[in-house]
PAVEX-822203 format. One record per atom (N, C-alpha, C, O, CB): residue number from 1; residue in one letter; atom name; x, y, z. Coordinates in pm, 1 decimal, decimal comma. Last residue first. Glycine has a CB too. Layout:
- resi  resn  name  east  north  up
- NUM  A  CA  X  Y  Z
...
//
This chain:
- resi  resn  name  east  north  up
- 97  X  N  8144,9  10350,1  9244,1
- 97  X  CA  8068,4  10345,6  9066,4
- 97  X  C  7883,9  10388,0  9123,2
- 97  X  O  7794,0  10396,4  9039,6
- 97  X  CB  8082,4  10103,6  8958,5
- 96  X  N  8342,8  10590,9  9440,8
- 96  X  CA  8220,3  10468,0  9435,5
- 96  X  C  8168,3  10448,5  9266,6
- 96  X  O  8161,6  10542,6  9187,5
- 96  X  CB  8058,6  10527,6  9547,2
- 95  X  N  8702,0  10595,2  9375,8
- 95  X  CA  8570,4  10620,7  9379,7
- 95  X  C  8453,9  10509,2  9338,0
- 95  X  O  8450,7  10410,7  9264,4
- 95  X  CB  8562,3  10730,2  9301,7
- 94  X  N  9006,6  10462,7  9619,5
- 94  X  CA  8851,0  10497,3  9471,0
- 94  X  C  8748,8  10565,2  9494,3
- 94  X  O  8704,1  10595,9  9604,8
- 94  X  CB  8754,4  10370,9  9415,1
- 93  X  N  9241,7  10727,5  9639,9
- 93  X  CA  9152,5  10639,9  9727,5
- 93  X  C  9039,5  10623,9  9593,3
- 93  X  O  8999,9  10705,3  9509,9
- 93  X  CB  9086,2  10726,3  9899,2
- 92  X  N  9589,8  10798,3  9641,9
- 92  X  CA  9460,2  10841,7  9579,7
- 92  X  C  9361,0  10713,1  9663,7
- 92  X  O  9409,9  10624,9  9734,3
- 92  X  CB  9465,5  10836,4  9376,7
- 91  X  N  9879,9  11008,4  9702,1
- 91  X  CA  9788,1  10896,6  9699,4
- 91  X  C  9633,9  10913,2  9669,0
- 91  X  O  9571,1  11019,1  9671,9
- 91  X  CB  9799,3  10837,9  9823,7
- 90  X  N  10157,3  11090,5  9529,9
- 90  X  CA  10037,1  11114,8  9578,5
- 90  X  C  10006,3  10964,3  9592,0
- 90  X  O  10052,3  10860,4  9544,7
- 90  X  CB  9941,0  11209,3  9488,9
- 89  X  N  10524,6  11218,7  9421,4
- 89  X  CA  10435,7  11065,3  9502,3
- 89  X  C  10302,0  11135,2  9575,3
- 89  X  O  10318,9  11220,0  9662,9
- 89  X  CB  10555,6  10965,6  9664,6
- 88  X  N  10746,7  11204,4  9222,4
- 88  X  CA  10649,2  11237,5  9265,1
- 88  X  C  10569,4  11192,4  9299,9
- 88  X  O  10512,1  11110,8  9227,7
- 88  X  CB  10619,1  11280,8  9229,4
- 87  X  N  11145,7  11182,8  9319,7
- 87  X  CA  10915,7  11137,3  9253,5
- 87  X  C  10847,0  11224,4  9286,6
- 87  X  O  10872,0  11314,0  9367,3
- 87  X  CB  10797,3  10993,3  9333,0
- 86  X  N  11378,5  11417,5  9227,2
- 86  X  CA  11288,8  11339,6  9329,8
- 86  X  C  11172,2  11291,3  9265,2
- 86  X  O  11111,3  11347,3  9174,0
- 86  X  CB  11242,7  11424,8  9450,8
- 85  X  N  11533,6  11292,3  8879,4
- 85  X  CA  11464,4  11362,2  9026,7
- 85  X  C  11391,0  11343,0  9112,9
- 85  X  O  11317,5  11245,3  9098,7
- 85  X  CB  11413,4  11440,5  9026,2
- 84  X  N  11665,2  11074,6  8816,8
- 84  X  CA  11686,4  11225,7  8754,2
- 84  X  C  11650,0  11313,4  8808,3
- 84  X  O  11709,8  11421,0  8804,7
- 84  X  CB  11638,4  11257,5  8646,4
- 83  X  N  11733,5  10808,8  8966,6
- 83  X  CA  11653,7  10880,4  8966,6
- 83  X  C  11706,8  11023,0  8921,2
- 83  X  O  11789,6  11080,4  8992,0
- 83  X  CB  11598,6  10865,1  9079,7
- 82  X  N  11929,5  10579,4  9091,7
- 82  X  CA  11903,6  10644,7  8934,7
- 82  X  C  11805,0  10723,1  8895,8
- 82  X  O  11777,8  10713,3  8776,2
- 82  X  CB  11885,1  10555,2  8840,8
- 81  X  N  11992,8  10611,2  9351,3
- 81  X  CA  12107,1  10661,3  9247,9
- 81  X  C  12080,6  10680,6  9141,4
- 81  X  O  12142,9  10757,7  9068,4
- 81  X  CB  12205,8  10592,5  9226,2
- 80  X  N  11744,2  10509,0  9479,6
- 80  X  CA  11730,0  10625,2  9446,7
- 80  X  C  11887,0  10699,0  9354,2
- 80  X  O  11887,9  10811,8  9304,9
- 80  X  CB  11685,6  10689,0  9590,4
- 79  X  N  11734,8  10223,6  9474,1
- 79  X  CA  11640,5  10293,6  9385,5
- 79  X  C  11736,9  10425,8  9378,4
- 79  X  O  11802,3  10445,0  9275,9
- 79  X  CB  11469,5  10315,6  9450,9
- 78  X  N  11886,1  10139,3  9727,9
- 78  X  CA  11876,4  10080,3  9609,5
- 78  X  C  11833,1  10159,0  9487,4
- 78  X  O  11911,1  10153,3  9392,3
- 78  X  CB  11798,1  9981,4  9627,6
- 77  X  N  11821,3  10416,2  9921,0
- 77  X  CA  11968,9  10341,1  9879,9
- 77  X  C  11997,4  10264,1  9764,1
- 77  X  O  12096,9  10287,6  9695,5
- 77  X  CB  12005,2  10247,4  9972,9
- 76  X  N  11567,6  10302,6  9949,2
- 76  X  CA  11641,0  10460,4  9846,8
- 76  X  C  11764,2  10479,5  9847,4
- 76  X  O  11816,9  10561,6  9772,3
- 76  X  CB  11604,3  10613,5  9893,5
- 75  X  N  11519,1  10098,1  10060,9
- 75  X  CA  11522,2  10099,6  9933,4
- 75  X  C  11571,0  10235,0  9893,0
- 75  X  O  11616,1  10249,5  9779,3
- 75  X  CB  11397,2  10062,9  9880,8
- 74  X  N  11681,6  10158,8  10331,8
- 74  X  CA  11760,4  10074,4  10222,2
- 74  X  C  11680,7  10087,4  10162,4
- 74  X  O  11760,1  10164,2  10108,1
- 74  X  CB  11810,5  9941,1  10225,5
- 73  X  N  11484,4  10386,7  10424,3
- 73  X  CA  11645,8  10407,5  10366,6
- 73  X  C  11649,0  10288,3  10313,4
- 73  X  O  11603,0  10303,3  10200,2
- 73  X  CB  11782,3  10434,7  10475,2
- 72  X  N  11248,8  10215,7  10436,4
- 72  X  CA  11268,1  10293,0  10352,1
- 72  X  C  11424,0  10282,1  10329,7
- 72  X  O  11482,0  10205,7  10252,6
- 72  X  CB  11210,2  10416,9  10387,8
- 71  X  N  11368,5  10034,5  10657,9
- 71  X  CA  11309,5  9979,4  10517,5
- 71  X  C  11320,9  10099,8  10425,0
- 71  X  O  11402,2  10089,5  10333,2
- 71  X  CB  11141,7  9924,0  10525,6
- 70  X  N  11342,4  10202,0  10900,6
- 70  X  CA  11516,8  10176,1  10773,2
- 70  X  C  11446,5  10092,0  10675,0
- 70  X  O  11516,0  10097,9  10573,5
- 70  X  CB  11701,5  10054,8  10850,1
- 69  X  N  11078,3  10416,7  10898,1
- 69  X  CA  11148,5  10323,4  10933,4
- 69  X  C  11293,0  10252,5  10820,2
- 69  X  O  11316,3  10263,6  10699,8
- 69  X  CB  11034,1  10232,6  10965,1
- 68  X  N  10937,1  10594,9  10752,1
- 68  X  CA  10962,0  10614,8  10892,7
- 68  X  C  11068,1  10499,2  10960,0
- 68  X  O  11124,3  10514,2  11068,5
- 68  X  CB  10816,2  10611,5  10965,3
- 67  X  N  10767,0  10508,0  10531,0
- 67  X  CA  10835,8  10632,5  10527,2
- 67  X  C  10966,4  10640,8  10678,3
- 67  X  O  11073,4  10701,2  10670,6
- 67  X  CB  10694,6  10762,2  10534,8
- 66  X  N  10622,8  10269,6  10649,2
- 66  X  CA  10739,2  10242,1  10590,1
- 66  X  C  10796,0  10345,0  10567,9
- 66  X  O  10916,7  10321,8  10575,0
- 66  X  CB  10735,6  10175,3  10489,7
- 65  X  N  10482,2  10304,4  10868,4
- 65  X  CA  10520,8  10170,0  10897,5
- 65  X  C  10644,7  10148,4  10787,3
- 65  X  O  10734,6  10065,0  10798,4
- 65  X  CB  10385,8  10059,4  10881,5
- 64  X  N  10382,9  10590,5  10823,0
- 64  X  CA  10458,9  10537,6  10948,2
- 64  X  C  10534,2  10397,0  10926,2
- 64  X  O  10648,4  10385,9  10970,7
- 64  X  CB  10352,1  10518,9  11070,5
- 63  X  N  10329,7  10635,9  10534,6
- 63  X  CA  10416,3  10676,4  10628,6
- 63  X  C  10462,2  10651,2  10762,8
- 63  X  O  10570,9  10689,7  10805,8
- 63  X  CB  10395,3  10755,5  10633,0
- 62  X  N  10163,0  10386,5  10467,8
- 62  X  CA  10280,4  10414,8  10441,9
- 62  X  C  10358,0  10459,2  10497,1
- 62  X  O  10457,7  10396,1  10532,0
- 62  X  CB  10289,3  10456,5  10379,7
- 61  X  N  9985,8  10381,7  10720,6
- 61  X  CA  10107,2  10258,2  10674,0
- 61  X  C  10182,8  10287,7  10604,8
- 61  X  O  10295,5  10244,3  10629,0
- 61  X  CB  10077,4  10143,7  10609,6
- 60  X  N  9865,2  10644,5  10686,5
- 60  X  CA  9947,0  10612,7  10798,8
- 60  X  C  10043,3  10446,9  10787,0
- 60  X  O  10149,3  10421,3  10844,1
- 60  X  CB  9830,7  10615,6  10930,1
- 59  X  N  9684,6  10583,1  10470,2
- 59  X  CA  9821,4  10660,4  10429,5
- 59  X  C  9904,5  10638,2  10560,9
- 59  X  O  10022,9  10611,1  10540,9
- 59  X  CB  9800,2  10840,9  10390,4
- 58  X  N  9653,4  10228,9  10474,0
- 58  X  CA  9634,6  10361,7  10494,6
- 58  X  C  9752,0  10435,3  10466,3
- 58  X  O  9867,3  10397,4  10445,6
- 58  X  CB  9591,3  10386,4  10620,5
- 57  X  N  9723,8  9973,3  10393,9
- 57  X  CA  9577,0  9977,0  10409,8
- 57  X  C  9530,3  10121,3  10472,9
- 57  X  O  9416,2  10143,3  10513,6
- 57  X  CB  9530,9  9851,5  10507,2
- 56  X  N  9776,2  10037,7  9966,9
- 56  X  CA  9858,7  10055,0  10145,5
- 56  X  C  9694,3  10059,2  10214,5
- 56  X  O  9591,3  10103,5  10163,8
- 56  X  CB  9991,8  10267,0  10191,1
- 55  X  N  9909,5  9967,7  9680,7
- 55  X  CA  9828,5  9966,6  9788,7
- 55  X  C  9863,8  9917,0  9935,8
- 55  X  O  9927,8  9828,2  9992,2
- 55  X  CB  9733,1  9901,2  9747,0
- 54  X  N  10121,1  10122,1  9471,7
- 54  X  CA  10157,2  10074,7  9605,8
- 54  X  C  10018,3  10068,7  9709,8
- 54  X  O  10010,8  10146,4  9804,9
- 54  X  CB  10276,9  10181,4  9665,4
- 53  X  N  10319,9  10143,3  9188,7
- 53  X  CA  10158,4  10155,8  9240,6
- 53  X  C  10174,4  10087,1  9368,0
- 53  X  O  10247,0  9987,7  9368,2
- 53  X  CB  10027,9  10075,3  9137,7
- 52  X  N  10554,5  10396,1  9014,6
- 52  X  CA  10513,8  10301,1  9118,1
- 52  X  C  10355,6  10296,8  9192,4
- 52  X  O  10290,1  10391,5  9236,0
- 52  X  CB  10614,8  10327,2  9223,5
- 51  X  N  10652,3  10407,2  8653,2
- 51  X  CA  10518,6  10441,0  8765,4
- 51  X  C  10499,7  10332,5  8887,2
- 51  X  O  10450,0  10220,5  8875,4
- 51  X  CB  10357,8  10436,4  8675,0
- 50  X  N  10904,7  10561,4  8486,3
- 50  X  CA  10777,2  10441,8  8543,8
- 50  X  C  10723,0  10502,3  8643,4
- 50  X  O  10738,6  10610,0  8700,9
- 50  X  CB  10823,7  10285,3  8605,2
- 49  X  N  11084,9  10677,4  8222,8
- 49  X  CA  10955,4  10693,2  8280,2
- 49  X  C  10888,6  10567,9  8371,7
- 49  X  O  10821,8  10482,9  8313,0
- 49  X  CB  10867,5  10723,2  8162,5
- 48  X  N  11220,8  10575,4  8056,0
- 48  X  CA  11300,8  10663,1  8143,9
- 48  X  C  11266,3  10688,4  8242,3
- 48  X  O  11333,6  10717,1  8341,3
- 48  X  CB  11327,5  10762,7  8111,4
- 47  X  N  11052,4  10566,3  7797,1
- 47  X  CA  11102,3  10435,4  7847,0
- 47  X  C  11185,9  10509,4  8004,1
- 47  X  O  11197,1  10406,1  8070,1
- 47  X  CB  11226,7  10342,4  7705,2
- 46  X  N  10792,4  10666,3  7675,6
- 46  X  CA  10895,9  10727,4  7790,5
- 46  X  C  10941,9  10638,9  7834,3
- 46  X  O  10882,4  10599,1  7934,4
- 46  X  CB  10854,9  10805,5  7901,9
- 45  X  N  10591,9  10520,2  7538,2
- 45  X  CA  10676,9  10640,9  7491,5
- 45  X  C  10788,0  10702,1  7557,8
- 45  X  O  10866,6  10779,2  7502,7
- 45  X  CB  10601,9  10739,4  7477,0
- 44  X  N  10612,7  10337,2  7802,5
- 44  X  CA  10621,1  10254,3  7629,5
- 44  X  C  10710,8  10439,3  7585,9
- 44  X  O  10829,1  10471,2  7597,1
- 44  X  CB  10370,0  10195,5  7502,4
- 43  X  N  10702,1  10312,7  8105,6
- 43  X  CA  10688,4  10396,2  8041,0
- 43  X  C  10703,9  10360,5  7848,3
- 43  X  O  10811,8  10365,8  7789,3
- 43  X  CB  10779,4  10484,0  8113,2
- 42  X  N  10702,8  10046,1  8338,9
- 42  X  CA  10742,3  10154,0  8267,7
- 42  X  C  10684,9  10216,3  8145,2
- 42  X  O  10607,2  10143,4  8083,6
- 42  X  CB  10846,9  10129,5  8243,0
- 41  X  N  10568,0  9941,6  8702,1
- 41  X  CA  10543,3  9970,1  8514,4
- 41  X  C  10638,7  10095,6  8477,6
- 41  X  O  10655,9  10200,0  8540,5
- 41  X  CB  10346,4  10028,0  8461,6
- 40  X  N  10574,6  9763,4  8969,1
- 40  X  CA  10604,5  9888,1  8900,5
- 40  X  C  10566,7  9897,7  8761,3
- 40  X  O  10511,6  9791,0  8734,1
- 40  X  CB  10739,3  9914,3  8907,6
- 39  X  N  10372,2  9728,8  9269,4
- 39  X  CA  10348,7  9683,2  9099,9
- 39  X  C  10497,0  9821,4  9028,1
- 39  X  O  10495,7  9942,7  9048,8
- 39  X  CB  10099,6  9738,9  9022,0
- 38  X  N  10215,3  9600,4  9560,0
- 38  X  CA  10332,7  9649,5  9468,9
- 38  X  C  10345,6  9625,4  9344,4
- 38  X  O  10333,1  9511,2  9300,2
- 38  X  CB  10440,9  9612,0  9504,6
- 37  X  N  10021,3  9556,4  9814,8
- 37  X  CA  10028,8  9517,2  9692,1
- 37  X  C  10148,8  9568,5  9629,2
- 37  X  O  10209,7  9581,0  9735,4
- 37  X  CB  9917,0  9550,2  9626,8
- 36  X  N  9973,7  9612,1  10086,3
- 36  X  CA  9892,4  9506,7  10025,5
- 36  X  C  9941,2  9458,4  9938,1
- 36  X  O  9938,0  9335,6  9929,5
- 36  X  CB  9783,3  9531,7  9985,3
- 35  X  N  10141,9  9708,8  10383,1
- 35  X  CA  10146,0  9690,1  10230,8
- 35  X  C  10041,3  9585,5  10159,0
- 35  X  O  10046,3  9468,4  10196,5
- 35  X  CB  10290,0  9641,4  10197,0
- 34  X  N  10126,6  9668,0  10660,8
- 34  X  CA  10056,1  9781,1  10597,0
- 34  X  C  10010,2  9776,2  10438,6
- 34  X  O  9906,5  9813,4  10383,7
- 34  X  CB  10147,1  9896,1  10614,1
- 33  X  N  10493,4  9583,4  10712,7
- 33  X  CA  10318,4  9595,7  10758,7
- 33  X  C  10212,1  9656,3  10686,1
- 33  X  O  10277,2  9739,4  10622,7
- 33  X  CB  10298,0  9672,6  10878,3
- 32  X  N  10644,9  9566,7  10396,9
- 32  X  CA  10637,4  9634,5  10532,5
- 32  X  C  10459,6  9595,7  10571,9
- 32  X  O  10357,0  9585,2  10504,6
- 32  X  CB  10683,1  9832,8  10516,4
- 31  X  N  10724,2  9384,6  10240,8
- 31  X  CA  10701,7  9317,7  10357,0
- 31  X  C  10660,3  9406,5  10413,5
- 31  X  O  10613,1  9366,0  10519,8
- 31  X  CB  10793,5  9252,3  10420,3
- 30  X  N  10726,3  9537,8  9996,9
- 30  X  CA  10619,3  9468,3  9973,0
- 30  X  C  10609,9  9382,4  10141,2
- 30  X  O  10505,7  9322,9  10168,5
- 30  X  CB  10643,7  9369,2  9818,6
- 29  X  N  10989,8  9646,1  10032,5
- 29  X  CA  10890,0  9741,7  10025,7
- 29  X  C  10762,8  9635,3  10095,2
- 29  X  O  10716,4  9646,5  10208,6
- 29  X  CB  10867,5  9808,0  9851,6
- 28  X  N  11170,9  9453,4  10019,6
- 28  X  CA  11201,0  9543,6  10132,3
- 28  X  C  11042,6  9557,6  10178,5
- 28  X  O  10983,5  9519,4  10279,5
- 28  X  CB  11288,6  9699,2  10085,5
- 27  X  N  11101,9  9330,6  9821,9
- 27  X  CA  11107,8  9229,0  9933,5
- 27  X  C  11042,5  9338,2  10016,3
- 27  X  O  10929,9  9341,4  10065,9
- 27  X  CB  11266,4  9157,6  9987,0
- 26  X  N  11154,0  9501,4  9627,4
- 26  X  CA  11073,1  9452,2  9596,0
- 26  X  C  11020,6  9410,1  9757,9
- 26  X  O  10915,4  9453,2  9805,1
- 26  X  CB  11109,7  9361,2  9485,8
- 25  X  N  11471,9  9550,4  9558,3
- 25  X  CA  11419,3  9667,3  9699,8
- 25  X  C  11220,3  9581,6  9705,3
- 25  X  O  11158,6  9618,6  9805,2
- 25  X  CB  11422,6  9942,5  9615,3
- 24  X  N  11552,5  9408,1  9370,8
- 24  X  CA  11616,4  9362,0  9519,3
- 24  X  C  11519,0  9445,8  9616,1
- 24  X  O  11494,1  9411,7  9731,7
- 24  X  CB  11803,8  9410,6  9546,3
- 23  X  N  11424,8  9493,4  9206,8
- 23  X  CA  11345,4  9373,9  9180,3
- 23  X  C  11454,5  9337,6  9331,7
- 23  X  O  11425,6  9236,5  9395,6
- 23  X  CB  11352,3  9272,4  8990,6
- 22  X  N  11483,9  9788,7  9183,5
- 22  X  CA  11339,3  9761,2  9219,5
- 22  X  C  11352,0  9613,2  9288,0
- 22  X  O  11305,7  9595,5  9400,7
- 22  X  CB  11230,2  9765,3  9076,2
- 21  X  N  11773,4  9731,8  9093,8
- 21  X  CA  11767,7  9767,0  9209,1
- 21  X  C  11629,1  9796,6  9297,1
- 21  X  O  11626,6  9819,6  9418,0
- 21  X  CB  11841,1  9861,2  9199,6
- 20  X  N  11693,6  9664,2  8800,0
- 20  X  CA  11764,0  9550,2  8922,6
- 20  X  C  11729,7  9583,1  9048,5
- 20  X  O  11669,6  9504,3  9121,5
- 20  X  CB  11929,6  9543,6  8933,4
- 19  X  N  11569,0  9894,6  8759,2
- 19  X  CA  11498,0  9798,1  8748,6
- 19  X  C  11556,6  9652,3  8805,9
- 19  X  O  11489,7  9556,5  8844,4
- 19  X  CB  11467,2  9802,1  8618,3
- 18  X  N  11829,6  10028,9  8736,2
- 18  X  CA  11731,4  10083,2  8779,3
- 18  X  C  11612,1  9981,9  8800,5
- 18  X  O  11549,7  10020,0  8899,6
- 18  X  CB  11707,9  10186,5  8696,7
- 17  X  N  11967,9  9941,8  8509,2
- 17  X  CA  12010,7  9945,0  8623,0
- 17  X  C  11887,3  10001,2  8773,9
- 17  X  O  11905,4  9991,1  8895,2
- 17  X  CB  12136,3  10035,9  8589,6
- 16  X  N  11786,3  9965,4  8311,9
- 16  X  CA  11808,9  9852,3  8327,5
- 16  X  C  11848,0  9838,0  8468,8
- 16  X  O  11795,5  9757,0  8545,2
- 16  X  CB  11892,3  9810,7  8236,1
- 15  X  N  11779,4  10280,3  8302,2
- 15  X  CA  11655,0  10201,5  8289,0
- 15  X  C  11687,1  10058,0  8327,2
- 15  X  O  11592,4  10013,8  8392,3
- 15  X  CB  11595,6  10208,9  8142,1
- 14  X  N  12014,2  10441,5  8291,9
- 14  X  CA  11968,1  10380,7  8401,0
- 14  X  C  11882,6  10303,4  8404,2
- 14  X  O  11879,7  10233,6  8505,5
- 14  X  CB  11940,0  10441,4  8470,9
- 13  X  N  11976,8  10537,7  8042,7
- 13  X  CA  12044,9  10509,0  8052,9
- 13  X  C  12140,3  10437,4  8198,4
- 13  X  O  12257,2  10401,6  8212,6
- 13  X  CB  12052,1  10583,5  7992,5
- 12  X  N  11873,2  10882,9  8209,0
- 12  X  CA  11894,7  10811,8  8093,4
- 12  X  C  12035,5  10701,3  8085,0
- 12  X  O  12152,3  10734,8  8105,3
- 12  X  CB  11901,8  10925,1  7987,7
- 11  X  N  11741,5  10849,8  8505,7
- 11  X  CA  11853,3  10888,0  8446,0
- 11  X  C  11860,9  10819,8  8312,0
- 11  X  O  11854,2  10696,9  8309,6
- 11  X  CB  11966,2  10862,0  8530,7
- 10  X  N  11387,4  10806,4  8612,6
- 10  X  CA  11529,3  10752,1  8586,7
- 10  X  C  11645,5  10789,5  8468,0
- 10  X  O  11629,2  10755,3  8350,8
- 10  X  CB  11503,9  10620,4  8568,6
- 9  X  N  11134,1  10948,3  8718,1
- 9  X  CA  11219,8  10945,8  8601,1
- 9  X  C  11324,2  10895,7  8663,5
- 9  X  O  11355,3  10941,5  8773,4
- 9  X  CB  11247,1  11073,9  8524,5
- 8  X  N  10837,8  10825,7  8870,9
- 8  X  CA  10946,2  10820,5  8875,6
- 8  X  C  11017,3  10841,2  8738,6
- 8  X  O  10980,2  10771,4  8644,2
- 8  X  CB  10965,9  10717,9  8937,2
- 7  X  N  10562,0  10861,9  9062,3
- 7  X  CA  10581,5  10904,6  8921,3
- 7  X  C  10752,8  10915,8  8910,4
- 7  X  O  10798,5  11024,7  8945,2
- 7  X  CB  10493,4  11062,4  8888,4
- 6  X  N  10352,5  10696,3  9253,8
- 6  X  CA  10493,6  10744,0  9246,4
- 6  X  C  10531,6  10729,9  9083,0
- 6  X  O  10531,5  10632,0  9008,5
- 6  X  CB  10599,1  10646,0  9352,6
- 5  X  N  10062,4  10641,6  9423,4
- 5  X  CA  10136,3  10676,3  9310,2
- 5  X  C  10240,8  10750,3  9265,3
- 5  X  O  10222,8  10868,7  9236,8
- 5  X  CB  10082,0  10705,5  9259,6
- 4  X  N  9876,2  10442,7  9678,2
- 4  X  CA  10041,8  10513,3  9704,8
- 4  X  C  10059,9  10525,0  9512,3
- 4  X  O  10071,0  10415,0  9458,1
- 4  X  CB  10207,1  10358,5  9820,2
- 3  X  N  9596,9  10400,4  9735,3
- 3  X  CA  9680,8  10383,0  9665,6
- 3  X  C  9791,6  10440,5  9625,6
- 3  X  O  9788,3  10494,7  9515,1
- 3  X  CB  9641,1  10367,5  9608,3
- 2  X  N  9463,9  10239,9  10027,3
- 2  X  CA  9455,1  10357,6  9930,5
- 2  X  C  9591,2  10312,4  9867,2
- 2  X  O  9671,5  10229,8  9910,6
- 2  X  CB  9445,4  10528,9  10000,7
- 1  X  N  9139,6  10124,1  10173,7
- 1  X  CA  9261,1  10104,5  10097,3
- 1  X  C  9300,5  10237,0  10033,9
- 1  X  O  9222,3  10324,0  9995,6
- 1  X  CB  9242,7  9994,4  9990,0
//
């Protein structure tokens, strides 16, 4: 598994509008092949601020099954008008305890 983390600012004053256009792009994302999970959260001190969490059963699901295909474009069609700037998007994998 790994875990797709997208560090997103939204335009001040987009926060609401911005959070409609998650809860339509939700479907998009969360059907592609590959996808396990989807979560967004915002930001308590940084309301402007959220964080997308996206378990994927590889980085190749993300990018192929959803970077790569019109699922993406329509969510960054939805999402991406309120964004202040591009994300920032890593992935990360756990570590053993």
């Amino acid at each position: 598994m790994v875990l797709e983390v997208a560090l997103i600012d939204v335009l001040p004053g987009h926060e609401d509008e911005f959070a409609a256009a998650y809860a339509k792009g939700h479907p998009v994302l969360a059907g592609t092949p590959g996808c396990r999970s989807v979560r967004m959260t915002r930001g308590v001190e940084s309301p402007s601020r959220f964080v997308l969490l996206v378990e994927w059963d590889s980085v190749e699901a993300h990018t192929e099954n959803f970077r790569n295909s019109e699922r993406f474009t329509r969510w960054r069609e939805l999402i991406g008008p309120h964004f202040a700037n591009p994300p920032l998007v890593e992935h990360f994998v756990d570590v053993p305890a």
